[in-house]
Every structure is written in structure tokens, then in C-alpha cells.
C-alpha positions as CSV (number, residue, x, y, z in Angstrom):
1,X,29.6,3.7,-40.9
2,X,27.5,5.2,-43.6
3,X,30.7,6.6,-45.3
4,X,32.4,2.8,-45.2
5,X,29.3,1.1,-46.9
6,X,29.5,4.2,-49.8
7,X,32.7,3.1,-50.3
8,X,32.0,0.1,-50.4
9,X,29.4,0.5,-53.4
10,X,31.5,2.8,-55.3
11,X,33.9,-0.1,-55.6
12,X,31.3,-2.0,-56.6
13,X,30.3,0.3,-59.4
14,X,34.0,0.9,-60.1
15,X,34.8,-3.1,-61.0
16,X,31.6,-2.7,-63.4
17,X,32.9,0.0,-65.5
18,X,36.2,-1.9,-65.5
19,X,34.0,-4.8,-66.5
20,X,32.8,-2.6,-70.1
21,X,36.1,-1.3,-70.5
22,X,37.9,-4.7,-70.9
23,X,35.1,-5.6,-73.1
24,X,35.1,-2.7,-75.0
25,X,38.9,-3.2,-75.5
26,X,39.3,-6.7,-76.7
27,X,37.0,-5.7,-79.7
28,X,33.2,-6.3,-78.4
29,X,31.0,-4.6,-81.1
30,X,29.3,-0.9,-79.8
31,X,26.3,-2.7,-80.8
32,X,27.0,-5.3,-78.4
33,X,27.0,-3.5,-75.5
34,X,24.0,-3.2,-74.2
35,X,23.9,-7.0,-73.9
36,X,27.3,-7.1,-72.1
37,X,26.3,-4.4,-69.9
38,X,23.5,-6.8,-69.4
39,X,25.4,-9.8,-68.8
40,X,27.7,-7.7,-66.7
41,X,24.3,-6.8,-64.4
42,X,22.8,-10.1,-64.6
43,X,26.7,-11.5,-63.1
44,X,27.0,-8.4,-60.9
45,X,23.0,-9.8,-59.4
46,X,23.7,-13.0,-59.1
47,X,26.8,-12.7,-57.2
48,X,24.8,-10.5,-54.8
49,X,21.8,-12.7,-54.5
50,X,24.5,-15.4,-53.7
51,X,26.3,-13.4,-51.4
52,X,22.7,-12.3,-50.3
53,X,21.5,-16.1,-49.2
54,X,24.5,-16.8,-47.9
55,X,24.1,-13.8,-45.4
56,X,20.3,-15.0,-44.9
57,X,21.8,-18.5,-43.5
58,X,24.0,-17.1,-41.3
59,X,21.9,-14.7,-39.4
60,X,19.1,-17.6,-39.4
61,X,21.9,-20.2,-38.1
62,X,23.1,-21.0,-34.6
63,X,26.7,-19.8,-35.5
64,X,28.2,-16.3,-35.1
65,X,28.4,-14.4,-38.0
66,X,32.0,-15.1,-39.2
67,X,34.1,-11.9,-39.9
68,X,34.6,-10.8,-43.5
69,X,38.1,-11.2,-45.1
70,X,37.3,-8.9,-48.2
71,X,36.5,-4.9,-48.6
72,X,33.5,-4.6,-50.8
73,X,29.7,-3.7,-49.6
74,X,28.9,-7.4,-49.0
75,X,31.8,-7.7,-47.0
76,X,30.8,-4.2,-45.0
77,X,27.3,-5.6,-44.2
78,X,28.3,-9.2,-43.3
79,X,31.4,-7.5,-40.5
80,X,28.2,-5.3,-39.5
81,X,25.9,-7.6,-38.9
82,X,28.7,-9.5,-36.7
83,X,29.6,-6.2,-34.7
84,X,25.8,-5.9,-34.4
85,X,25.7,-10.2,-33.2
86,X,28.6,-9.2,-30.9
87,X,26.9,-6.6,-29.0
88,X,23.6,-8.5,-28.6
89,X,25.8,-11.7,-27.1
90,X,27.1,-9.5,-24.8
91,X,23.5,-7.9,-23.5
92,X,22.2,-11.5,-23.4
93,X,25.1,-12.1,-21.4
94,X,24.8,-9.4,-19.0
95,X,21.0,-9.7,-18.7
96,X,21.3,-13.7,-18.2
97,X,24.1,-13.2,-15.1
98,X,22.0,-10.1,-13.6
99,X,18.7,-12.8,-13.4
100,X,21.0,-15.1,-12.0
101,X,22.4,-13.0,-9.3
102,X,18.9,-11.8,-9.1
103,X,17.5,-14.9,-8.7
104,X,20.5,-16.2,-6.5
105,X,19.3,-13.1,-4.2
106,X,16.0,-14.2,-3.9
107,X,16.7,-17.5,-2.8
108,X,18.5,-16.1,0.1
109,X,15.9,-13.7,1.2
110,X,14.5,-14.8,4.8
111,X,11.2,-14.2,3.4
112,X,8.8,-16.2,1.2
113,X,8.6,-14.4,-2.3
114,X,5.9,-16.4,-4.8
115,X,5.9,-14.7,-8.4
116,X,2.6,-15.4,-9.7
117,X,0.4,-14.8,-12.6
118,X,-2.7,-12.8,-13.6
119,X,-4.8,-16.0,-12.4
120,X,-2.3,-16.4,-9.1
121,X,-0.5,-19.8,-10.5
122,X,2.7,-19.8,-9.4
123,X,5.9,-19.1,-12.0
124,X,8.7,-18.7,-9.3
125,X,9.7,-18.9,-5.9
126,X,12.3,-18.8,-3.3
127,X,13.6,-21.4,-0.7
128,X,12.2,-19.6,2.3
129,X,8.5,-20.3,0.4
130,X,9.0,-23.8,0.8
131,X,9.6,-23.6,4.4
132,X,6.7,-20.6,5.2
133,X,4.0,-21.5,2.8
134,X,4.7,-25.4,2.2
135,X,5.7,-25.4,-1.7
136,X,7.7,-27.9,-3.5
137,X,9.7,-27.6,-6.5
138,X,9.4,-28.4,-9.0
139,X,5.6,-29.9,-8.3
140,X,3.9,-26.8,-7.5
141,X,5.1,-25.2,-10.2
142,X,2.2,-23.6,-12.6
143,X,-0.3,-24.7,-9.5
144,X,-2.7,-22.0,-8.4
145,X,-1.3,-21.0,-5.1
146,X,-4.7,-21.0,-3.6
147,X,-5.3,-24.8,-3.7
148,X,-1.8,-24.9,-2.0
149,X,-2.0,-22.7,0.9
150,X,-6.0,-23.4,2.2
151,X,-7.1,-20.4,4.2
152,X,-10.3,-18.4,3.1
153,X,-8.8,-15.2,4.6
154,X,-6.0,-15.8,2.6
155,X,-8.2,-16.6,-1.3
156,X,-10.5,-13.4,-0.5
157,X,-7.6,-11.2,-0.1
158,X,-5.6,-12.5,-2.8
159,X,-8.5,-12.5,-5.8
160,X,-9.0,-8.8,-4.2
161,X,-5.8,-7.6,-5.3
162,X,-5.7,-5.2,-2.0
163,X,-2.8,-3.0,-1.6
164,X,-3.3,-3.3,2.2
165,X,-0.7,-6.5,4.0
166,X,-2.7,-9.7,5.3
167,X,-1.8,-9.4,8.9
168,X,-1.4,-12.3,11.4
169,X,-2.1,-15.4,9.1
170,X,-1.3,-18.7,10.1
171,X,1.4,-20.2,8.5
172,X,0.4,-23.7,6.0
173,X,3.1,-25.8,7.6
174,X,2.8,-24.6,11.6
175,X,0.0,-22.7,13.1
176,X,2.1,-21.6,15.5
177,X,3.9,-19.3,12.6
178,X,2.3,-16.2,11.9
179,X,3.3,-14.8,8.9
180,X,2.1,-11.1,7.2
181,X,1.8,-11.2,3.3
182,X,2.1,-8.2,0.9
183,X,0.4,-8.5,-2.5
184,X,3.0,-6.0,-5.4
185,X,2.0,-6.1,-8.7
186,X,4.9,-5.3,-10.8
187,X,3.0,-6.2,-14.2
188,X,-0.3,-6.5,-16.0
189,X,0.5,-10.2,-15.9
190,X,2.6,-10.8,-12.6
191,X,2.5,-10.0,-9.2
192,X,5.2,-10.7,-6.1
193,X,3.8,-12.1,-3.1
194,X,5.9,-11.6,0.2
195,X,5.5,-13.4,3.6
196,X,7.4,-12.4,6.7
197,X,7.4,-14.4,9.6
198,X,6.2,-12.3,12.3
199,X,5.6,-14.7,15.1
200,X,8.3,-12.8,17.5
201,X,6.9,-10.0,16.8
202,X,3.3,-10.9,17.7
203,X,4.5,-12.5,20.9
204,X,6.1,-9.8,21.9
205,X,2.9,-7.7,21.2
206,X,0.9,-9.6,22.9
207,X,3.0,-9.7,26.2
208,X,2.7,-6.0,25.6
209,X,-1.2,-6.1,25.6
210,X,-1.1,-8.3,28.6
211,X,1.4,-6.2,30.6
212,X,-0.9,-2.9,30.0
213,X,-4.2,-4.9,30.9
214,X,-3.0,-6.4,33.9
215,X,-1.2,-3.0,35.2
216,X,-4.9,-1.2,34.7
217,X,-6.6,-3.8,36.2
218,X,-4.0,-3.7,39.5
219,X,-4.2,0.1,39.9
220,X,-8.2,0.0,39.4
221,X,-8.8,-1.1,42.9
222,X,-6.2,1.4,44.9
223,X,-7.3,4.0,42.8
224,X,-10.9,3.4,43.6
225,X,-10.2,3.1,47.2
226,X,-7.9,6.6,47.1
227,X,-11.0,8.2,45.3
228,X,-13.3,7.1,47.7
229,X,-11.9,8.2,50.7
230,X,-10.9,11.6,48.7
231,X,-14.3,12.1,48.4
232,X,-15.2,11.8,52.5
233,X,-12.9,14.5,53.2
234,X,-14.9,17.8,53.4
235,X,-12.7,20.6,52.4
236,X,-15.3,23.1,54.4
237,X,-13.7,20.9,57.4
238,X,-10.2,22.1,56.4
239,X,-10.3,25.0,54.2
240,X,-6.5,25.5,54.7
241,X,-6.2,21.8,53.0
242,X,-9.2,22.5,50.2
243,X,-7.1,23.5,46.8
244,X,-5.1,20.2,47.8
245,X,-7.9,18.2,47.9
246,X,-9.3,19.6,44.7
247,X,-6.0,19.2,43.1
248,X,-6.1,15.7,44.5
249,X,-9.9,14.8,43.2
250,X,-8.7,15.8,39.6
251,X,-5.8,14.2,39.4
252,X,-7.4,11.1,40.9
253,X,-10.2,11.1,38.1
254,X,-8.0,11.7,35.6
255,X,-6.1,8.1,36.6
256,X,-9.4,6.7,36.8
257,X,-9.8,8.0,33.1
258,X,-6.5,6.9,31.7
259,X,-7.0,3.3,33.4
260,X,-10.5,3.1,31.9
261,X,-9.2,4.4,28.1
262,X,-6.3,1.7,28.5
263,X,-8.2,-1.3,29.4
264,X,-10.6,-0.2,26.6
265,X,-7.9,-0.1,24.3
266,X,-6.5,-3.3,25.3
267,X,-10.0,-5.4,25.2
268,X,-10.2,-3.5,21.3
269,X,-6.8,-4.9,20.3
270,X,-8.0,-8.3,21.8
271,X,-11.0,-8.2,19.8
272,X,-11.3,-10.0,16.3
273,X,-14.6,-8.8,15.4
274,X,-17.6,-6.5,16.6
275,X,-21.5,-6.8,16.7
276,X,-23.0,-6.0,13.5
277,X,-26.1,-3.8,13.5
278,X,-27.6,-1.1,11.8
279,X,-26.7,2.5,13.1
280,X,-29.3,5.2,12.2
281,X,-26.8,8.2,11.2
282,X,-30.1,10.4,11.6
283,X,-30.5,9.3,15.7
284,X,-26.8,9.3,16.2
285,X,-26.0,12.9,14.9
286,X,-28.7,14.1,17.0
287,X,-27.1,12.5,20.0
288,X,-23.3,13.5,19.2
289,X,-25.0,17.2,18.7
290,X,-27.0,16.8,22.3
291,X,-23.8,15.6,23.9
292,X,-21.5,18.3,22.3
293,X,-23.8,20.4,23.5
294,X,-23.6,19.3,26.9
295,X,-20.4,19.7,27.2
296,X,-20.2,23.2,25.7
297,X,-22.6,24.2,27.7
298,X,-23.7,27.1,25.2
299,X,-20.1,27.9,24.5
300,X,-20.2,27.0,20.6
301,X,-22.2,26.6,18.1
302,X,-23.3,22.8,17.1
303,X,-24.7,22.0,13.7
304,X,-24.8,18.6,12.0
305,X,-25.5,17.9,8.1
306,X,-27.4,15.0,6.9
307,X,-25.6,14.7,3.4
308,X,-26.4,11.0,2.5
309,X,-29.2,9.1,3.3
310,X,-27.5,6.0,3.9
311,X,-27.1,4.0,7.3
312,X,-23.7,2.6,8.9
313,X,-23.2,-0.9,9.5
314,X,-21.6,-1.9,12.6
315,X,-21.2,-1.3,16.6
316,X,-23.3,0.8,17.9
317,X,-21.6,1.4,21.2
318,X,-18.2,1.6,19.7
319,X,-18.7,3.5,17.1
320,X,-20.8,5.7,19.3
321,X,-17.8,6.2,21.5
322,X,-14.9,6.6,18.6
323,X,-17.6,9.7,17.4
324,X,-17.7,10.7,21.3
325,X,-14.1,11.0,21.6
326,X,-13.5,13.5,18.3
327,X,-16.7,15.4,19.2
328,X,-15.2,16.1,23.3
329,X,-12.0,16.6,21.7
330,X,-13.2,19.5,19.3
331,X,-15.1,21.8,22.1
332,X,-12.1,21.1,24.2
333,X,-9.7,22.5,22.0
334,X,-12.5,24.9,19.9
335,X,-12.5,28.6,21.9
336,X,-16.0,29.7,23.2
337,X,-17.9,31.3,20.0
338,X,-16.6,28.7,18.0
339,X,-18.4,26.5,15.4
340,X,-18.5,22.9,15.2
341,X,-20.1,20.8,12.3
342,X,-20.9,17.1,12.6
343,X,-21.1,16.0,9.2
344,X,-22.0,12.9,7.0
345,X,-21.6,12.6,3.2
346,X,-20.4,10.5,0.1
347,X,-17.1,9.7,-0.1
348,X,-17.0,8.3,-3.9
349,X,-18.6,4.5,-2.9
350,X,-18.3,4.8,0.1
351,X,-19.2,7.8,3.2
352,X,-17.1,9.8,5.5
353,X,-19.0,11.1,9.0
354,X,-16.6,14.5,9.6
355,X,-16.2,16.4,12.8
356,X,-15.3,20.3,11.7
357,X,-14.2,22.3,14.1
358,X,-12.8,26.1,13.9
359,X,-10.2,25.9,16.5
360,X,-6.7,27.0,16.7
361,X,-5.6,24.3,13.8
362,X,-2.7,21.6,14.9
363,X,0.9,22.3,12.6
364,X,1.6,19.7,10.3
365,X,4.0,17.8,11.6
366,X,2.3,16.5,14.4
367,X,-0.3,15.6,12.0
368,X,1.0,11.8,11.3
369,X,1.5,11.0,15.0
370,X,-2.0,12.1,17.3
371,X,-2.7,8.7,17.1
372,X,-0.3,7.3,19.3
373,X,-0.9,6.5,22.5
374,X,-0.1,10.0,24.8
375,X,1.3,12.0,22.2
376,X,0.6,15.7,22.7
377,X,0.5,18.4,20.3
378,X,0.9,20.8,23.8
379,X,1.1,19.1,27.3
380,X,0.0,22.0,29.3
381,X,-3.3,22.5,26.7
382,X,-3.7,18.4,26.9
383,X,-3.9,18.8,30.9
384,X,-5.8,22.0,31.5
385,X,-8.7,20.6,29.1
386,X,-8.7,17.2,30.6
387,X,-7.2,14.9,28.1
388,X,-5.5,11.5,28.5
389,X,-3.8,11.4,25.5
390,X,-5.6,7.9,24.4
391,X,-8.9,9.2,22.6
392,X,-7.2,9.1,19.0
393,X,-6.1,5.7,19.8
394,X,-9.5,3.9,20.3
395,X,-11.0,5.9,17.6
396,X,-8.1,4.5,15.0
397,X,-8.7,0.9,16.7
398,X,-12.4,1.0,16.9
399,X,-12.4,2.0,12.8
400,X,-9.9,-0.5,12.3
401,X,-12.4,-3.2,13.2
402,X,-14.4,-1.4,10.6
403,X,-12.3,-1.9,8.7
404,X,-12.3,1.8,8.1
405,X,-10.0,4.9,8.6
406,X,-9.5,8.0,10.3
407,X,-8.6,11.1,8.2
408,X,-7.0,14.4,9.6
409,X,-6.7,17.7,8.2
410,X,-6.1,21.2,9.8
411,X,-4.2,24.6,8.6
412,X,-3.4,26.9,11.8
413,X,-5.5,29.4,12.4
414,X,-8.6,27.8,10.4
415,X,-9.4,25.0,12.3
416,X,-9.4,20.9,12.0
417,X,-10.9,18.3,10.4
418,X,-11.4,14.7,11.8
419,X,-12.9,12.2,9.5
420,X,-14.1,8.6,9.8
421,X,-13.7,7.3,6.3
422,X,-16.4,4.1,5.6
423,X,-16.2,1.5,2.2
424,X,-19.1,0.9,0.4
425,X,-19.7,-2.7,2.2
426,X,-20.6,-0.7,5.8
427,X,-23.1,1.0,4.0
428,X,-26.8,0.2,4.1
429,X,-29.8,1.7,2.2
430,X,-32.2,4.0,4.0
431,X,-35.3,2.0,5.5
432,X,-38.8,3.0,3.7
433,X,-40.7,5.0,5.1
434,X,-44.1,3.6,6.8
435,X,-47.6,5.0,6.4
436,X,-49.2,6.1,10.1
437,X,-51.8,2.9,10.3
């Protein structure tokens, strides 16, 4: 392209000379030709301001630059500048029928999608938002959604900006809807709101919840009844009969056990909220150490470090049972001789209380899933030390309702690393400290 518009002005400059030369040869005095080279320029300028304003109204006008019949540089720029139209008609084009089908995509989606600004006023949304959330088009455009969908859940967790989904709200238009929102900020102006109906999906939850509470509560009574007449046979009676009956006992407790950890599981995932108190990290370290040591019965070592000064705020009994179960778990699994720290410290904001142990380390791929309920790194290890497979699972429910979170690390070989995880709004300044009267 460069080549063509040199050309181009060559010619130009060619017609010029040619200009002189006729001048020159029908008699114009030498003298006289700096003013006809003048008068030549002055033309030559002219005619390209001309051609120049005329290129000025076509690029400022709603028409397409029209193609250029001639060959000279004028001619070069004005076909450019249309090649150059051309191709940004055509990425208009494309980028006007990929927002439509975009667009058209959206509006078929099955859930709400709300594009709103930096102040949460809403620019866009789809059909299924009018029939989840209760918007109208084209009224509610530019509204803040906030006035439109009247839930104070729903405001504080919006002007939050939390990454974390809005679990089971009820829906504007039927509070028998439950819907789960997601908050994705795409730009420093706009984010995408996304609600899912999730009603069938909570139902069929909560038939879950009811099935497992009402099988524990059925099999607490024969199970109580089995254990008590286990325990009025004397094996010394029948010493033939007395590794069955121990055999029987342990199994029997261990029931017992998983029946207890599942009804307290179920009353936790029925439970909205907990007491709020203030837990004294200093008394309850020195109880998780006592009990650790308890159980060990001199077969580890049990330290705790006070780290921060702060208090918790929450549950004392649940929170005393969610530290419980990672404490019992680490001298389970820690060999006699081993080490196990109970520690509390910052975490940025907020505070983490960690339980370190030294023990044989769990491999990383079971890493994601202890939580779930009776998942087992190793069966025959879970059994010998008395496990039920459930411990992990009230922990992670109990912090949920802490709105908190349970951290795991561990390398083979080195040991693991369970940690509680706290924000800044469970914490609570230490108390002062009284004179003696």
C-alpha cells in the first residue's frame, strides 16, 4: 500500500513539471517563473484542500465512502479510507449479530441473569428474571435491584460483593421457590447476577435429612436394648463365649456412636443459627490439651500455643465438640512418641485455631474428600482406632454455622495439619485484666 500512494505522488509531481514545461514553451519569460511555479503551487493546493474537504465530509457523513474513479494520491487515500469503512461495517456487523445471538441465549437460559452496575441498578436481564425475581421490562430498567427484590439477606450480601453463592433464598414472587444466587463481576463497572431455582433440590434434601433422623432415632431404642442386655452377660460365666461378647460390646458401641454423630449431624443441618457467647481460647486450649491427654494416656506429647490474644465468638458446646473431634482424631492416627500442637494465631484479619499432629500424613488425593460422610482414607486403620467416619462432617457443619472453614494440609511421612479458619467479625478483644480487690 505504501508503494501505490508513492506512485500516486510521483504523478502528482510529474503533472507539475508538465505544468512549467507548457509554460516554459509557449514563451513565459525565465523571469516569470518563479510566479508560475507559484501559481502552479497555489492551483496544485487548492485543488488538494478541495479534494481535502471533500474527503473531511465524507468520512464525517452517514454515507459510505464512495469508491474513487481516478489514479492519483487523492484518489489512493479516498479507495483507502473506503477499504478501511468496509472492514469496520463488517466488525460492526459481526460484533452486532454475536450480542444478538448472545443476548438471544440469555433469554433462553432457565436461570435468572440481572446485569447490573457498580451501584447494583439494573442494565439487562433475561426472561426467566421476570418470572424468579419479579422484574418488568421495560419499568425496572435502571432501578436499583434492591428496592425490587426486598430481602435483607439478600442487600447485605449483594453491597458485600462476596464471591461465596446466597444459598436457599426465597424467591420475590413465591416463597415457596428457593432460589441460590451467584454474584460475577466481569467489570470494574458491571457485574452478572445468577439465580437458580433450587426448590427440587432442597426438597429432596430435606427428605434426605428426615430419612437419616428418623432411621437414628428408630435404631436408638433396639440398639439400647441389645447394649443393655450385652452388658448382663458375664463373659467369666462363659469364657468359651467371652471374645464374642467383647467383639459384640464394640461393635454395639460403635452403632451407638455412629447413631449419636448422625442425629448430631442432622439437628446441625436443621439448625439456622447458634448461641452466641464469648469463648475464652485461653480455658478452652487447656481443656482440648487435658482431654488429648486423656486419651493418650502419656502416649504423645501435647503442647498448645497461645499466639493471639483474642477471644472467639460463638458456641461454646459446638465449637468445643468440632475441636474435640480433630484433637481425638490426631492421637488416633499420631503413633505413641508423637507430638501434637494445639495452636491459635492470626490469620491476616482474622485467626485460625490449628491442630498439628506428626503422624503418618494422609496422600493428596484424599485430601478434598475427608469431609464426607464415611469416607476413609484406610478402612481397616478407621476401625481398629474407633472411627465412625462422621467427625470431619460435624466439624465442616459446625464452622459452617460460623460461618467459618476448615483447612487441611499434610505431606506423608511429616504429619497433618487441621485448621479452623475464623473472619475478623468472630473475633473479640481480650477482656482487661482486674486488680485483686
Amino acid at each position: 500500500m505504501p508503494m501505490r500512494l508513492l506512485r500516486a505522488w510521483r504523478s502528482s509531481l510529474w503533472r507539475l513539471a508538465a505544468v512549467l514545461a507548457v509554460a516554459l514553451a509557449v514563451g513565459i519569460p525565465l523571469n516569470a517563473v518563479p510566479l508560475t511555479l507559484a501559481l502552479a503551487l497555489g492551483a496544485c493546493f487548492g485543488w488538494y484542500l478541495y479534494r481535502l474537504a471533500r474527503l473531511y465530509r465524507l468520512l464525517g457523513g452517514p454515507r459510505r465512502v464512495p469508491a474513487a474513479d481516478g489514479s492519483g494520491l487523492w484518489d489512493e487515500i479516498q479507495n483507502l479510507l473506503r477499504r478501511r469503512q468496509r472492514a469496520a461495517f463488517e466488525d460492526k456487523r459481526r460484533l452486532v449479530r454475536l450480542l444478538r445471538e448472545f443476548r438471544n441465549a440469555a433469554a433462553a437460559m432457565p436461570d435468572a441473569v440481572v446485569v447490573l452496575d457498580r451501584e447494583h441498578r439494573i442494565r439487562w436481564f433475561n426472561t426467566a428474571a421476570g418470572t424468579l425475581l419479579g422484574l418488568k421490562y421495560p419499568s425496572d430498567i435502571d432501578g436499583p435491584l434492591t428496592n425490587l427484590v426486598r430481602a435483607p439477606r439478600f442487600a447485605e450480601w449483594l453491597h458485600a460483593d462476596s464471591v461465596e453463592p446466597l444459598a436457599d433464598l426465597a424467591a420475590p414472587v413465591d416463597e415457596n421457590v428457593r432460589l441460590n444466587l451467584r454474584l460475577i463481576r466481569y467489570a470494574d463497572e458491571q457485574s452478572l447476577l445468577v439465580a437458580r431455582d433450587v426448590s427440587q433440590l432442597m426438597r429432596l434434601e430435606q427428605v434426605r435429612r428426615d430419612f437419616v433422623a428418623n432411621v437414628s432415632h428408630e435404631l436408638r431404642t433396639p440398639l439400647t436394648v441389645v447394649h443393655g442386655y450385652l452388658d448382663m452377660i458375664e463373659p467369666e460365666g462363659m469364657p468359651e463365649y467371652e471374645p464374642i461378647l467383647h467383639e459384640l460390646r464394640s461393635q454395639s458401641r460403635r452403632m451407638t456412636q455412629i447413631v449419636e454423630d448422625l442425629l448430631t449431624l442432622s439437628r446441625l443441618e436443621a439448625q439456622g443459627e447458634l448461641p452466641q457467647e464469648r469463648i475464652s481460647l485461653r480455658s478452652l486450649l487447656e481443656a482440648l490439651r487435658r482431654e488429648a491427654q486423656a486419651l493418650s494416656q502419656g502416649g504423645h506429647d501435647v503442647t498448645t500455643e497461645r499466639l493471639d490474644p483474642r477471644d472467639l465468638l460463638g458456641s461454646t458446646k459446638e465449637l468445643h465438640s468440632a475441636f474435640s473431634n480433630l484433637v481425638s482424631n490426631a492421637v488416633r492416627h499420631t503413633p505413641a512418641g508423637g507430638r501434637i500442637t494445639l495452636r491459635w494465631e492470626r490469620d491476616g484479619d482474622g485467626a485460625r485455631l490449628s491442630v498439628v499432629d506428626t503422624g503418618p500424613g494422609i496422600a493428596p488425593q484424599h485430601l478434598p474428600r475427608l469431609t464426607e460422610r464415611f469416607y476413609r482414607v484406610s478402612t481397616s486403620r478407621s476401625r481398629e482406632s474407633g472411627g465412625t467416619g462422621l467427625g470431619l462432617s460435624i466439624v465442616k457443619h459446625v464452622l459452617q454455622l460460623h460461618q467459618a472453614r476448615l483447612e487441611i494440609r499434610s505431606e506423608l511421612g511429616v504429619g497433618s495439619t487441621f485448621s479452623c479458619v475464623f473472619g475478623p467479625e468472630r473475633l473479640l478483644e481480650p477482656l482487661p485484666l482486674t486488680e485483686p480487690a
